[in-house]
Each structure stands twice: as C-alpha cells, then as structure tokens.
DRENFIPA-242598 format. One record per residue (C-alpha): residue in three letters; x, y negated, z. Coordinates in pm, whole numbers. Example, Ala and Ser with C-alpha at 12.3 -4.5 7.8 and 13.67 -1.06 7.14 Angstrom:
BEGIN
@vokol = ALA, px = 1230, py = 450, pz = 780
@vokol = SER, px = 1367, py = 106, pz = 714
END
This chain:
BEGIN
@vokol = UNK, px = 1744, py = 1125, pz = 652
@vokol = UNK, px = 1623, py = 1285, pz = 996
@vokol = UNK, px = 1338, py = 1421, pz = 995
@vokol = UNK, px = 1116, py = 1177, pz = 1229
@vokol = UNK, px = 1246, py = 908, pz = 1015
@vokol = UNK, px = 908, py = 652, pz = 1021
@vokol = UNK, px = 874, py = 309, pz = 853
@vokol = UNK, px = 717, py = -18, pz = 961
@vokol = UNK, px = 572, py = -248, pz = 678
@vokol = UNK, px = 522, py = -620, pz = 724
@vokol = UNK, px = 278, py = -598, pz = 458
@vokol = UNK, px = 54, py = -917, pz = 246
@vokol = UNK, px = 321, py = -1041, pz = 52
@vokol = UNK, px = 351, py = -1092, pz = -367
@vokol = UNK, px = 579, py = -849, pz = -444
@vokol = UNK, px = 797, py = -1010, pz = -757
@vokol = UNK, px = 1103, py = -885, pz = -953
@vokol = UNK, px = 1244, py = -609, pz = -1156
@vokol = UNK, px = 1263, py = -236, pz = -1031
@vokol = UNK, px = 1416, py = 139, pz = -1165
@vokol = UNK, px = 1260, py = 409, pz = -1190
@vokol = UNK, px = 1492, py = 743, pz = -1096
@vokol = UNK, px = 1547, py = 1050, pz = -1254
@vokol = UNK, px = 1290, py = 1259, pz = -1349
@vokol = UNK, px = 1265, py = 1485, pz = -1001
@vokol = UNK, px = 1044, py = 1749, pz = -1123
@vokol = UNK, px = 1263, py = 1789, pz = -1451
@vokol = UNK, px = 1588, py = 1772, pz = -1243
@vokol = UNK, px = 1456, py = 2078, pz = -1054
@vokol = UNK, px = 1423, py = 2317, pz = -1366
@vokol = UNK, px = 1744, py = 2193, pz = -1488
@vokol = UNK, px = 1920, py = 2255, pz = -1220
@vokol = UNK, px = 1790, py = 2622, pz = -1188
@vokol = UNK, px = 1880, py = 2657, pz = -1547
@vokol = UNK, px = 2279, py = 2588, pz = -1466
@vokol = UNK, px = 2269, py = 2912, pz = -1361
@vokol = UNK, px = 2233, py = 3092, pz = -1702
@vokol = UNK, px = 2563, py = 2999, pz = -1787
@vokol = UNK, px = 2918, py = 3074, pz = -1680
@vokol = UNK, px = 3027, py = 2786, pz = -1888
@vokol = UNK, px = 3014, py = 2422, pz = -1710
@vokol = UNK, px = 2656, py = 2243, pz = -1715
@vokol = UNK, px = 2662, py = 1850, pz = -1647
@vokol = UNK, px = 2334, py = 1720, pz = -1551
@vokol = UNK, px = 2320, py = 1305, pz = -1559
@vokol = UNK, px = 2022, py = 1125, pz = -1345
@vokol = UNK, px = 1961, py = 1348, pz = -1129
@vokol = UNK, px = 1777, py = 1138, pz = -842
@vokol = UNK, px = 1930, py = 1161, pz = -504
@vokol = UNK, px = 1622, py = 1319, pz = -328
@vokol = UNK, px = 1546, py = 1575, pz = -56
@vokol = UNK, px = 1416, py = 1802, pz = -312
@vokol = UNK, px = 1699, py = 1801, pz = -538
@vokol = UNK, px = 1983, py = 1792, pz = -272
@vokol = UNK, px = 1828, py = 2126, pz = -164
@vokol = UNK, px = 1828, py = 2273, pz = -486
@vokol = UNK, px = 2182, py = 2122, pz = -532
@vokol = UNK, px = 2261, py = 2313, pz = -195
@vokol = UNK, px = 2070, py = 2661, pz = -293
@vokol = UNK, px = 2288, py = 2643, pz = -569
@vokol = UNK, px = 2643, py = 2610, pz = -389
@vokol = UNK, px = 2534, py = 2855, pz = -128
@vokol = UNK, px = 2471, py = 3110, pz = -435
@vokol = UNK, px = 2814, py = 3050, pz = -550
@vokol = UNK, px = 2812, py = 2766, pz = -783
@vokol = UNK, px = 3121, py = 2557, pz = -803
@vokol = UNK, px = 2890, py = 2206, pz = -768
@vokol = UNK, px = 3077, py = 1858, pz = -806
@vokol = UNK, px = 2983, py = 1531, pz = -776
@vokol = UNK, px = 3130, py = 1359, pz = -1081
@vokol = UNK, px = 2984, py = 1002, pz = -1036
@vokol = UNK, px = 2625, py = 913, pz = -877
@vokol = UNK, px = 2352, py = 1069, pz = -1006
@vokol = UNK, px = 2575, py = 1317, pz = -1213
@vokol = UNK, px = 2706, py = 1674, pz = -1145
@vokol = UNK, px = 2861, py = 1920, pz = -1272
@vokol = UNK, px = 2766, py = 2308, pz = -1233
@vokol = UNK, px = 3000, py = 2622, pz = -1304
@vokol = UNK, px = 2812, py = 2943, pz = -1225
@vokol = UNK, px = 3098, py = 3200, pz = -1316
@vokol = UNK, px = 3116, py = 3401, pz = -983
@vokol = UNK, px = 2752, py = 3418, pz = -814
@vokol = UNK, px = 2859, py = 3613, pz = -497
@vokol = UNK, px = 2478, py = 3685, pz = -401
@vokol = UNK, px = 2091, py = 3782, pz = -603
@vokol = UNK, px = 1951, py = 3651, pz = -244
@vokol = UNK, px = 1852, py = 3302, pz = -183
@vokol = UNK, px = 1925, py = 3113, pz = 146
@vokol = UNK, px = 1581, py = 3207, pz = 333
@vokol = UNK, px = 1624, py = 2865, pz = 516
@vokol = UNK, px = 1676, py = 2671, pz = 211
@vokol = UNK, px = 1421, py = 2797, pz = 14
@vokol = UNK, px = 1125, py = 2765, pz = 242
@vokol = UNK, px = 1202, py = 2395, pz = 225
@vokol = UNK, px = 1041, py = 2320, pz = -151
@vokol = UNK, px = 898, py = 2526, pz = -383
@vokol = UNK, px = 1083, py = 2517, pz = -627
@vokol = UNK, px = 1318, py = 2710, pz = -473
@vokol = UNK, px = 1138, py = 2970, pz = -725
@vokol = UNK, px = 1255, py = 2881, pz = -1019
@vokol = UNK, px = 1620, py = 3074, pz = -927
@vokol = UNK, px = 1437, py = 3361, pz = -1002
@vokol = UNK, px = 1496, py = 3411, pz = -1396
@vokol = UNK, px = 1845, py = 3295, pz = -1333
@vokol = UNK, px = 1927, py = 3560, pz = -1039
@vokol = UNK, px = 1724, py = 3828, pz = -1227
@vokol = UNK, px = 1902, py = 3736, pz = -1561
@vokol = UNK, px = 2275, py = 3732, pz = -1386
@vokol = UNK, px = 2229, py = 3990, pz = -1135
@vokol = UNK, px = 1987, py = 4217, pz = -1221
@vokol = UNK, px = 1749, py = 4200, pz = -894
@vokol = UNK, px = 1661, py = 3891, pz = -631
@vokol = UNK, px = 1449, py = 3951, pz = -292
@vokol = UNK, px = 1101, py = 3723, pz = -347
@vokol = UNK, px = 1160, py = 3414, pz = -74
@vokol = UNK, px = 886, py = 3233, pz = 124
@vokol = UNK, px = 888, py = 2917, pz = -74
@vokol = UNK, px = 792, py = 2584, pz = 37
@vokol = UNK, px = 627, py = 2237, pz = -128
@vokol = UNK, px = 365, py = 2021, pz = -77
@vokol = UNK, px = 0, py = 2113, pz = 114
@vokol = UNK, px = -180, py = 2000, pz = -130
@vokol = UNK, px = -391, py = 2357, pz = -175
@vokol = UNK, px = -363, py = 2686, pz = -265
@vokol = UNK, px = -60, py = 2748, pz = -474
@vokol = UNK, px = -44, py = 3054, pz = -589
@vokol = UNK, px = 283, py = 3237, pz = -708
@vokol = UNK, px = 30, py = 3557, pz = -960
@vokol = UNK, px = 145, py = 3316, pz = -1265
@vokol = UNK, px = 527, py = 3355, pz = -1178
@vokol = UNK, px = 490, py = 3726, pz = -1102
@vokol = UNK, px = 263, py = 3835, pz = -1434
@vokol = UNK, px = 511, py = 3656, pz = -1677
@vokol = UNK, px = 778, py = 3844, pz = -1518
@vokol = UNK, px = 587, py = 4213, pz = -1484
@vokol = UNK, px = 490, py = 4155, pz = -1886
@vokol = UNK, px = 897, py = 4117, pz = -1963
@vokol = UNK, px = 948, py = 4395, pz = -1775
@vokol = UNK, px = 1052, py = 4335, pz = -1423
@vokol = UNK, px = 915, py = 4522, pz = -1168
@vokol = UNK, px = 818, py = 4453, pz = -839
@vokol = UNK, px = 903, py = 4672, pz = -565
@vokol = UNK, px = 780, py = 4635, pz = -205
@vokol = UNK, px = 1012, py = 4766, pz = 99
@vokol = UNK, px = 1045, py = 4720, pz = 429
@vokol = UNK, px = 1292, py = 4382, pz = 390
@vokol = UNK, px = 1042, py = 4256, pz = 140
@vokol = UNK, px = 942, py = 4204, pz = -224
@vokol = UNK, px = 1242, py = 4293, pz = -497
@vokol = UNK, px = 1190, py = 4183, pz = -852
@vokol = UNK, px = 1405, py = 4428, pz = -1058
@vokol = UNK, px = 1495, py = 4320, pz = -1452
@vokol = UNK, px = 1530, py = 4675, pz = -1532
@vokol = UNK, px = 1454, py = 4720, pz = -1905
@vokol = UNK, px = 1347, py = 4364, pz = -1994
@vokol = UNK, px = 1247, py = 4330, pz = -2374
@vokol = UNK, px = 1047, py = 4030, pz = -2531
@vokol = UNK, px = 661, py = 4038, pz = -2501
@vokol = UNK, px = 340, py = 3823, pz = -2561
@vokol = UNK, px = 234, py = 3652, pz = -2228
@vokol = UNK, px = -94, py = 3495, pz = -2190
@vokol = UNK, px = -56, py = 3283, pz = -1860
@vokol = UNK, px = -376, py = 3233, pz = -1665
@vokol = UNK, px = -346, py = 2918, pz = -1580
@vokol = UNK, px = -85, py = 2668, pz = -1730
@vokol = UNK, px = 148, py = 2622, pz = -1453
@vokol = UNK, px = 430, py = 2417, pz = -1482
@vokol = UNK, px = 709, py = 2629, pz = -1288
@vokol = UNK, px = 567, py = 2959, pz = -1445
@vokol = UNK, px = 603, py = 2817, pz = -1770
@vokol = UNK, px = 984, py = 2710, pz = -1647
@vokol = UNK, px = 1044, py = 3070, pz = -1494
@vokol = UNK, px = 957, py = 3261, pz = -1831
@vokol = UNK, px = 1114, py = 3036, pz = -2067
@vokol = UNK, px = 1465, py = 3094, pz = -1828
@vokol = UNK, px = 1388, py = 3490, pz = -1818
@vokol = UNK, px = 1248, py = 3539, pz = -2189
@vokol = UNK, px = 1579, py = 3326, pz = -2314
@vokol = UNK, px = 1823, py = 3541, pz = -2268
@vokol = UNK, px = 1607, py = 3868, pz = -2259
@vokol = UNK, px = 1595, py = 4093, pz = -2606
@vokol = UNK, px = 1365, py = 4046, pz = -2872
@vokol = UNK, px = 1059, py = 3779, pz = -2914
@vokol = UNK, px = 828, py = 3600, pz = -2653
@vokol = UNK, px = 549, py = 3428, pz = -2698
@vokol = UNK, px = 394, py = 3268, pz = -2416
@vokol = UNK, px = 16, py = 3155, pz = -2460
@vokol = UNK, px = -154, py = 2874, pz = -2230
@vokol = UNK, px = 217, py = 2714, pz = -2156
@vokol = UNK, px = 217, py = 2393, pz = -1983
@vokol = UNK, px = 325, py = 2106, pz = -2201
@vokol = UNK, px = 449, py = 1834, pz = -1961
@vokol = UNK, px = 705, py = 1642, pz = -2027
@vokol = UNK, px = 1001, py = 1845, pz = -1796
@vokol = UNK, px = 869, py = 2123, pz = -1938
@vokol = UNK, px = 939, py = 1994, pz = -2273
@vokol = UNK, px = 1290, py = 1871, pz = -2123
@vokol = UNK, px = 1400, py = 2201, pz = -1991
@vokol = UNK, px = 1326, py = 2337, pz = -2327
@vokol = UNK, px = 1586, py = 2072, pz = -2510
@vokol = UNK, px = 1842, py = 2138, pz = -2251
@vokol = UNK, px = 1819, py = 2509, pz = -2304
@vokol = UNK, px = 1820, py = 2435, pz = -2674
@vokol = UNK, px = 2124, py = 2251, pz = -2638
@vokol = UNK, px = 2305, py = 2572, pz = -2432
@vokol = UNK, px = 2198, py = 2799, pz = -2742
@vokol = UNK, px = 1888, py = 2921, pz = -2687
@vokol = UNK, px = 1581, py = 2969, pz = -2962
@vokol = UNK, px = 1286, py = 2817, pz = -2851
@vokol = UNK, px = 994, py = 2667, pz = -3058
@vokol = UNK, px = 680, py = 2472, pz = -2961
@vokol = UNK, px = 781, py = 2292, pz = -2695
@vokol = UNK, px = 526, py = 2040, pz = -2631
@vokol = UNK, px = 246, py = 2259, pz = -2766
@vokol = UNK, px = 77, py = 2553, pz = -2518
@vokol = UNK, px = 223, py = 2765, pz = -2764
@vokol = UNK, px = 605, py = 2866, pz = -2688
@vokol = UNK, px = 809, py = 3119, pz = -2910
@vokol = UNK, px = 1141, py = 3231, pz = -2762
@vokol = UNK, px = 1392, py = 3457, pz = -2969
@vokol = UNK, px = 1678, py = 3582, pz = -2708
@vokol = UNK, px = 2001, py = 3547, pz = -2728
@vokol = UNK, px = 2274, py = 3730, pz = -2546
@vokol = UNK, px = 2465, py = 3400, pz = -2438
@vokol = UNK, px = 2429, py = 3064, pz = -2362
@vokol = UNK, px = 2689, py = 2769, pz = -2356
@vokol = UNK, px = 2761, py = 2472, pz = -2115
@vokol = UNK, px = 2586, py = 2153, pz = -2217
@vokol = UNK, px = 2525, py = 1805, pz = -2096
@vokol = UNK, px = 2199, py = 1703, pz = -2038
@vokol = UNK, px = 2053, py = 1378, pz = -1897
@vokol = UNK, px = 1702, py = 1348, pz = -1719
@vokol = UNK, px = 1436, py = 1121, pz = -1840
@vokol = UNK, px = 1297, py = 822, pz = -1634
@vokol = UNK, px = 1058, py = 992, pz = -1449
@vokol = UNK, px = 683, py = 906, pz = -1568
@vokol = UNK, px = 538, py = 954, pz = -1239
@vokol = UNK, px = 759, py = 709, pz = -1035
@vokol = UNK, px = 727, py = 419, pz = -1356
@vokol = UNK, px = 340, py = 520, pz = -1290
@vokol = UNK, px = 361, py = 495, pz = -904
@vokol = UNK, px = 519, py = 169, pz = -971
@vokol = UNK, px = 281, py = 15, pz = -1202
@vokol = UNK, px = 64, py = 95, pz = -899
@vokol = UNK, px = 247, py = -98, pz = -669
@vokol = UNK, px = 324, py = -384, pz = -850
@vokol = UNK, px = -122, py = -436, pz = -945
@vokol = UNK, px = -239, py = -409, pz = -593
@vokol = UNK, px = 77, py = -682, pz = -457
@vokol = UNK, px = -3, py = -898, pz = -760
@vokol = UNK, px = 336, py = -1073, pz = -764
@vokol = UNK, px = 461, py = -988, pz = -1116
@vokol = UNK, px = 719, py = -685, pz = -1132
@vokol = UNK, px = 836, py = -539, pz = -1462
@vokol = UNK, px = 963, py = -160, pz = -1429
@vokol = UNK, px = 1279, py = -166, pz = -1609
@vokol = UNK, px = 1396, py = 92, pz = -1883
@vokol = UNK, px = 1110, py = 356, pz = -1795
@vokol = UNK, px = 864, py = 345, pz = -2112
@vokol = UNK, px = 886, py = 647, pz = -2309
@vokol = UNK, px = 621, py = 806, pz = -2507
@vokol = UNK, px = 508, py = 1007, pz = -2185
@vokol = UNK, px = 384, py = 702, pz = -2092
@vokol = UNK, px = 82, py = 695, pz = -2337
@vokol = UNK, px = -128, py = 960, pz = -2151
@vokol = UNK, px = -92, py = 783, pz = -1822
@vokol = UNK, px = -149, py = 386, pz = -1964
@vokol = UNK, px = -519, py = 478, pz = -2063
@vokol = UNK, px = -623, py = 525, pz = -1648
@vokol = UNK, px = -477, py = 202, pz = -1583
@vokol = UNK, px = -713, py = 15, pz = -1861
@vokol = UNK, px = -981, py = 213, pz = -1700
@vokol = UNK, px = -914, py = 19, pz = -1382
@vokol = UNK, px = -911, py = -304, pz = -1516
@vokol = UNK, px = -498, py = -368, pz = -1447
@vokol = UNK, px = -331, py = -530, pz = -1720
@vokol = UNK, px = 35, py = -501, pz = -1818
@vokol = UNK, px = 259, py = -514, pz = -2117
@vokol = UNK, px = 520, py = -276, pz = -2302
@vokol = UNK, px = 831, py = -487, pz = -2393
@vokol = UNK, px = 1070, py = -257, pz = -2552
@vokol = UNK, px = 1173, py = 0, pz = -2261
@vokol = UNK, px = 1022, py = -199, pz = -2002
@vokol = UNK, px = 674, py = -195, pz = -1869
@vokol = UNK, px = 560, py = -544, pz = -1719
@vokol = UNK, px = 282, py = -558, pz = -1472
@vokol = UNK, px = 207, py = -938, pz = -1478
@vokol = UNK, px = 34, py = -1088, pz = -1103
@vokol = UNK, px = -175, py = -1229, pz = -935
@vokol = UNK, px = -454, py = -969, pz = -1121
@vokol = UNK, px = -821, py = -942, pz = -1063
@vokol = UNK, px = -862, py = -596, pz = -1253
@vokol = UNK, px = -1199, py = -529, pz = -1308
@vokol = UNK, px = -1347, py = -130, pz = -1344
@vokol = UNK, px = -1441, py = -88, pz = -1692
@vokol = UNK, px = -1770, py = 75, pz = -1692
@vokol = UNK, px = -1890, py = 342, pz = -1945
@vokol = UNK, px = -2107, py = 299, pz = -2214
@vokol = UNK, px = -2449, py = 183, pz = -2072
@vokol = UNK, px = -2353, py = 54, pz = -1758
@vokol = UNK, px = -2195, py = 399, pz = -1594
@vokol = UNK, px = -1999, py = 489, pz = -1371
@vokol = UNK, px = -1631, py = 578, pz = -1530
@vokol = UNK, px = -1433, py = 862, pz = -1393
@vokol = UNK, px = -1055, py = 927, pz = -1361
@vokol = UNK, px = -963, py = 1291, pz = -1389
@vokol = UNK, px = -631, py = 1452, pz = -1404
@vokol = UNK, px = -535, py = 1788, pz = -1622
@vokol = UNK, px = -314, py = 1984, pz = -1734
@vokol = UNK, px = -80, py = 1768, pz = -1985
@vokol = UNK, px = -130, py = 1613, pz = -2229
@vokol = UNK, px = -383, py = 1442, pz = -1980
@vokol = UNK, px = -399, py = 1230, pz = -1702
@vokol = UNK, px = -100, py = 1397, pz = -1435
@vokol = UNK, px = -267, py = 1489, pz = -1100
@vokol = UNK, px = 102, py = 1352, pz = -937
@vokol = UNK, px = -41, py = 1001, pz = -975
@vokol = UNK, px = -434, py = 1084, pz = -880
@vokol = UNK, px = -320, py = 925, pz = -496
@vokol = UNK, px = -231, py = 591, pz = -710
@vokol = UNK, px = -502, py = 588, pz = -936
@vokol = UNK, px = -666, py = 629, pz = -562
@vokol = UNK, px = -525, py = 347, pz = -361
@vokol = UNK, px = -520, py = 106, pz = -707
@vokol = UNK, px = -868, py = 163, pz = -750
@vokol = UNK, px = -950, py = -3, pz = -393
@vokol = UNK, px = -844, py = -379, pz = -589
@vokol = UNK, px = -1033, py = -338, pz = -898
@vokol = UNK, px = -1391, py = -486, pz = -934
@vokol = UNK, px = -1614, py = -195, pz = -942
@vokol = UNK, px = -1718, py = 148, pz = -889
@vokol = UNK, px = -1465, py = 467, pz = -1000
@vokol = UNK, px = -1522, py = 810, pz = -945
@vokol = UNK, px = -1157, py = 1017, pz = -906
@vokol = UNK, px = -1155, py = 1367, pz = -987
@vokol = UNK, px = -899, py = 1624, pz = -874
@vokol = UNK, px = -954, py = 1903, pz = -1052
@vokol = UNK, px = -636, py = 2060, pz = -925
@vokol = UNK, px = -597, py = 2036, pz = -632
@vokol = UNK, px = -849, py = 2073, pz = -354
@vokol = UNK, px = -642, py = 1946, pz = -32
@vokol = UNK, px = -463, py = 1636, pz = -226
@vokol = UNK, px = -750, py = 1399, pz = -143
@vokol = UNK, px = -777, py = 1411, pz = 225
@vokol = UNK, px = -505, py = 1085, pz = 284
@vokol = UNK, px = -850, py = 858, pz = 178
@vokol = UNK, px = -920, py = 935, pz = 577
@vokol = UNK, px = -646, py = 669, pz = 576
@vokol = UNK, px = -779, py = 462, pz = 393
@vokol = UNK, px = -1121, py = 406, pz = 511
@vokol = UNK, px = -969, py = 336, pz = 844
@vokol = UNK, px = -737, py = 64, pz = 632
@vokol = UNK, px = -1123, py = -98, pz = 555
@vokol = UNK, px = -1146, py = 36, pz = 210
@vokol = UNK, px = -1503, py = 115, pz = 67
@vokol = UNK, px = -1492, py = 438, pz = -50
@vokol = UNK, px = -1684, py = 813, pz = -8
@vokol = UNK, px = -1523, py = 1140, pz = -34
@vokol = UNK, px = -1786, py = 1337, pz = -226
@vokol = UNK, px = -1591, py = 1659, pz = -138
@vokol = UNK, px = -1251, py = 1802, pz = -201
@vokol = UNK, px = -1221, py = 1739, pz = -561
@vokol = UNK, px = -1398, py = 1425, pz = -563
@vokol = UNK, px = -1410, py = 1056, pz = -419
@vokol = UNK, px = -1591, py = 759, pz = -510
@vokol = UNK, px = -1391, py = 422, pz = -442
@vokol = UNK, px = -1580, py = 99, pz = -471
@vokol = UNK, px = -1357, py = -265, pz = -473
@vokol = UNK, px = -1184, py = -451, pz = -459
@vokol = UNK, px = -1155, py = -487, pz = -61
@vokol = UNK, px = -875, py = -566, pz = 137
@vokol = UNK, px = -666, py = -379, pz = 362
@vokol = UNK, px = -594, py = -377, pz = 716
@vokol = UNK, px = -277, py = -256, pz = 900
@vokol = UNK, px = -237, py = 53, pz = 1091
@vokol = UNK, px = -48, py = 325, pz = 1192
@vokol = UNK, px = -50, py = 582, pz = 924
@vokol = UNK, px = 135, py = 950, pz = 802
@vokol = UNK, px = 246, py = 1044, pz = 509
@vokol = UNK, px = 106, py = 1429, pz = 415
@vokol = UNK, px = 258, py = 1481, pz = 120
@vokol = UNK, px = 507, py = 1299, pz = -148
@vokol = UNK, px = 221, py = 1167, pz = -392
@vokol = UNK, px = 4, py = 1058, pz = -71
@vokol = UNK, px = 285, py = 839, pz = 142
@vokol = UNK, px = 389, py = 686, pz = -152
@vokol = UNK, px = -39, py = 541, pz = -222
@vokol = UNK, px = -35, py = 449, pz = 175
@vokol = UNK, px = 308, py = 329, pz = 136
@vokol = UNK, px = 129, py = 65, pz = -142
@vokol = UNK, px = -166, py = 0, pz = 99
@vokol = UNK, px = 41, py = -59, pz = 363
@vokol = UNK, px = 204, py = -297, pz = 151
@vokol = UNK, px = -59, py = -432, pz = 35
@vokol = UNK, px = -246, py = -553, pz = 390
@vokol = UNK, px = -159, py = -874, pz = 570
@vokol = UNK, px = 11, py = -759, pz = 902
@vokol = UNK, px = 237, py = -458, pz = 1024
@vokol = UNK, px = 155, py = -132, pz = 984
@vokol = UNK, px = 340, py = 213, pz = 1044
@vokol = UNK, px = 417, py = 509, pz = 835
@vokol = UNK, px = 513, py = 810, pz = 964
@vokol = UNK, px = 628, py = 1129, pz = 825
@vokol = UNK, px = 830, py = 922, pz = 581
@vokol = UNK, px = 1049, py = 1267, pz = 467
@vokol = UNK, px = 774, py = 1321, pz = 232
@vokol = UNK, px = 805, py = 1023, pz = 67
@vokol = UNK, px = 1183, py = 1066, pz = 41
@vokol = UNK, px = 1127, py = 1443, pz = -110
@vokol = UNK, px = 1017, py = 1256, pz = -457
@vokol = UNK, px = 1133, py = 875, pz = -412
@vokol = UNK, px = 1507, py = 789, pz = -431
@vokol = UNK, px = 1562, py = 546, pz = -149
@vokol = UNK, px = 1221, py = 384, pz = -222
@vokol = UNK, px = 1262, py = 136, pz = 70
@vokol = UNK, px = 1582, py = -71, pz = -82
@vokol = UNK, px = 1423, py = -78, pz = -411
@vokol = UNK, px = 1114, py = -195, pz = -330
@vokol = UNK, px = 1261, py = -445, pz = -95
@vokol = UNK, px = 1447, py = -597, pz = -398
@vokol = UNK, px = 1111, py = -742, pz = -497
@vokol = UNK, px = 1041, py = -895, pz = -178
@vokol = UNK, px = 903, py = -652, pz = 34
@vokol = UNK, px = 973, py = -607, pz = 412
@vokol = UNK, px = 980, py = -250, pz = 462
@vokol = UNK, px = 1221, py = -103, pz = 749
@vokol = UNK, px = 1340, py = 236, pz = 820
@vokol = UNK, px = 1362, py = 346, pz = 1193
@vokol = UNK, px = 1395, py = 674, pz = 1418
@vokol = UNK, px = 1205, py = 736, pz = 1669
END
C-alpha cells in the first residue's frame, strides 16, 4: 500500500448487500504485545490485515519472535529467544502502539530504551499515564545521553490510581503487574471492550486478573505464563462505521456476524439520530432508503452526542456520528470531549455543502439533512477518512480522497468490501 495511494469515488449510488466487519484492530494490538510474555507459542485468530497491525506483527519479528502465518488472519507467535530490549526506532514511530512492548521488554529483559511513538493527530497524547503505572511498580526511569531507560529493577505489586483512564496504560500495567510479585490494584482502569479482551487472553495464558470490565482491576502475579489461543472480536467500531455507511447511502446493507453486547453502548447514538436498523441474531441490518429524523430532547431541545470513556459512547466513531448526522432531519450538537484536534475534517465537509458550525475544538453543531457535493478531499486521520470516505460516497459525482494510508491503518481493504455492495470506489497512485 504506497504511501500516496489516493482514491476516486463515483459517489450517489444505493449502496445494497451484506458486509464483514474485521478483527478487532485496537484489541489485536494489545494482544499481539502480550505474545511476548510467553516463551510458549501464542496463536492469535482475526487479526485484521492492517497497516497498524502488520507493523506490530513486524516490531515483533525484528525483536526476535519466530512469527508465522498459519492461515489468513491467523498467526502464530513464539517469543523464546528475544535477541534485543530495544525497539526498531523506525518501526515504532509509525503507530503508537508501538508502546505497549514496553511491559513485555521490561518483564523479559529487564530494561527497554523509551521510543518516539507514533498514531493519529488527533491531540495531545500524552505518555505520564504509561510512565506513573510503571514508576508505582517499581521501574525507574533513567535519562542519559541515548535517551530515556525504563529499568524493572525491584518490581513488586502496588495500588495505582491512573489519572486518566487510558486505554493503552491500562494495557501496559495489566502486562507489567501480571507477571510482577505480589498484588495490583489499578484504580480509574479503562473498561473498553479490548481492554476487557486482553484481560481473557491473559487469563487464558495463566494469569490472575479480576474486574475486567469494571474501572477496578486486581492482578495477583504469577511467575509464568502459558501459550494460548485467542481469537479477536468483531471490531465494534468498524460494525459502527458501517452502520454509518449503510444510513447515509440508504440502499439496505446488513453487517454480518458483528453484534455483540459491545454494541449496546454505541446503538443508543444512532436512535438519537433518527436511523433505524434491526438486530437479527449476529447481524445488524440497516434497512434503506431512510429519512432519519434528530430526536429532540425533552421540550423541544437540542440533543447532544458525546463520547467517554467506556462504557459510553466511543470517541473512534464521533467522525461517523459526524458525517451521519448531515442526513438526519434536525439539529445535533457533537461533543468531543477527548480529543481537541479530531474535529477539524468538518472543514471538509462544509466545502462538501453540509450545514454545519464548528463551535470550537470540542464542539460542532450539524444541522440536516443536506446533500453532498463532490470534491477533492484528505484523509487526516483513520476515524476521519473513513466519515469523508461515507460523504464522498454519499454525493452524486466523483470526488477524490487522498491520504488514503490512514484509512488503511484501521480498515482491512475497505475499498473491495464496500464495493461488494455496489459502490464504485478505485484505488490509484499518483
């Protein structure tokens, strides 16, 4: 997939059929990191075929890791002879999860240099959650002239109270405190479902973990883990970003075998909109042609969508709720609370002809429905090209998308599936 990859999109049409959603990516990331705390062989099913996850893949083999390709979607990882505690600088400045080999490497060798990692620019991100979880287990953090060293040193069980429930600090001291003596408790955890995920998988290799799901995580170590197979979840946000897609082309698409439970906390936003659709045992049908219609609050006011920190609304499908919101009948006030830079791609939009204000960087006020004009367009980030990648698809007449490697950091080869429902989207290099 080079990198000035771009698409065109012969949008307008009724987009019609059945469609998959992938692996979880943002559990397959964890998991993968997690393959680490074992010698023993670790087979990981549905992981999506993604930029992302083909770079952790590659981190890993570069550390060592005898990775194989059993079928697609499946691998299997055998971490007996790590030759290195450093991580590829190159590779890891790509994505940002690149940090979560950092309870593995500290676990298995004792020491890892801090890298520069990448991921979305979205806002400030900071790393302080990562580093205090560590510091209270006992690592230290030594500054030299090559750089920050975390050093396990001493590492005994402690009580952690995170300051902000981050998803990938949560991961990082469930993978240290697992296999590090005595009892953790980690306060403020985040709860999200590949959170909950890496927990069960870790489970599964041995471990002693309780409360996954809650904010409230207790962790006994152990001294060893065992292999395990473990297979990744449909992931929420794609089924989500789908349900998006298939309201605002109003042909009729049913996302096939990606309803789980998860699916509760994101369903309520949709209602809010106005966009119906139906649960029919794993399936999740979004019937078309729609005319959604806001659903006000009480008195006549205007509603809001907001996204949290699960077990609310996920701020990885605020750009949908965004772009969706343009069709429905009505006035809707989107709130990122998380994010301050995730809301600039509504520049996009407005010049697409959508009626909309961007209070400031948290908020924007979207007023439909209104249709959508082609033009050339860039994807900033993964959550962002996929909502222009809808509107796109969603105006009469060609438009362009570049910067499409964002898209293909969280989508597995988005273009050929959403083609199967009678799209006209085509990949070209410049």
């Amino acid at each position: 997939m080079p990198a000035n990859d771009y698409f065109t999109v012969n949008g307008g049409r009724k987009l019609k059929g059945d469609i998959y959603a992938s692996g979880n990516k943002n559990e397959a990331l964890p998991v993968i990191a997690a393959a680490l705390l074992t010698e023993d062989e670790v087979i990981i099913d549905n992981i999506p075929d993604i930029i992302d996850t083909n770079i952790m893949i590659n981190i890993a083999s570069d550390l060592g890791v005898k990775v194989k390709k059993l079928k697609k979607n499946t691998f299997s990882f055998k971490a007996d002879d790590l030759k290195g505690s450093g991580l590829n600088m190159d590779l890891s400045s790509k994505i940002r999860s690149s940090l979560l080999f950092l309870a593995p490497l500290l676990l298995r060798k004792g020491e890892v240099p801090l890298p520069s990692a990448g991921g979305d620019r979205i806002g400030a991100r900071r790393i302080d959650s990562h580093l205090l979880a560590f510091v209270k287990l006992g690592v230290k953090i030594v500054e030299g002239k090559k750089g920050v060293v975390l050093k396990a040193g001493k590492i005994k069980g402690a009580e952690i109270l995170l300051d902000e429930a981050s998803v990938m600090a949560t991961e990082n001291a469930v993978m240290l405190a697992v296999k590090t003596p005595g009892t953790t408790v980690i306060y403020n955890a985040a709860c999200e479902p590949h959170v909950q995920n890496l927990c069960g998988m870790l489970v599964s290799m041995g471990a002693d973990i309780e409360g996954a799901g809650s904010n409230r995580l207790v962790i006994k170590g152990v001294k060893k883990l065992h292999g395990t197979r473990h297979r990744i979840l449909p992931d929420h946000i794609e089924a989500g970003s789908f349900m998006g897609l298939a309201a605002c082309t109003g042909g009729g698409v049913t996302v096939k075998e990606a309803y789980t439970p998860h699916m509760e906390v994101i369903f309520p936003a949709f209602r809010k909109l106005g966009i119906e659709f139906e649960v029919k045992g794993n399936d999740i049908f979004v019937p078309g042609p729609q005319k959604p219609v806001v659903s006000d609050d009480f008195g006549g006011k205007i509603p809001s969508i907001s996204d949290q920190p699960w077990p609310c609304f996920p701020a990885d499908l605020t750009s949908i709720m965004v772009v969706s919101a343009v069709f429905s009948k009505g006035t809707v006030m989107i709130h990122e609370k998380m994010f301050e830079g995730r809301l600039y791609f509504v520049d996009s939009l407005i010049r697409m002809g959508a009626k909309l204000v961007l209070c400031d960087p948290h908020r924007v006020v979207i007023t439909g429905p209104h249709k959508l004009k082609p033009v050339e367009l860039s994807s900033p980030d993964i959550r962002a090209g996929m909502a222009l990648l809808i509107a796109a698809l969603s105006a009469k007449g060609t438009s362009v998308i570049k910067n499409i490697r964002q898209i293909d950091r969280g989508y597995q080869e988005i273009e050929k599936k959403i083609n199967t429902l009678g799209a006209d989207i085509i990949r070209k290099s410049e």
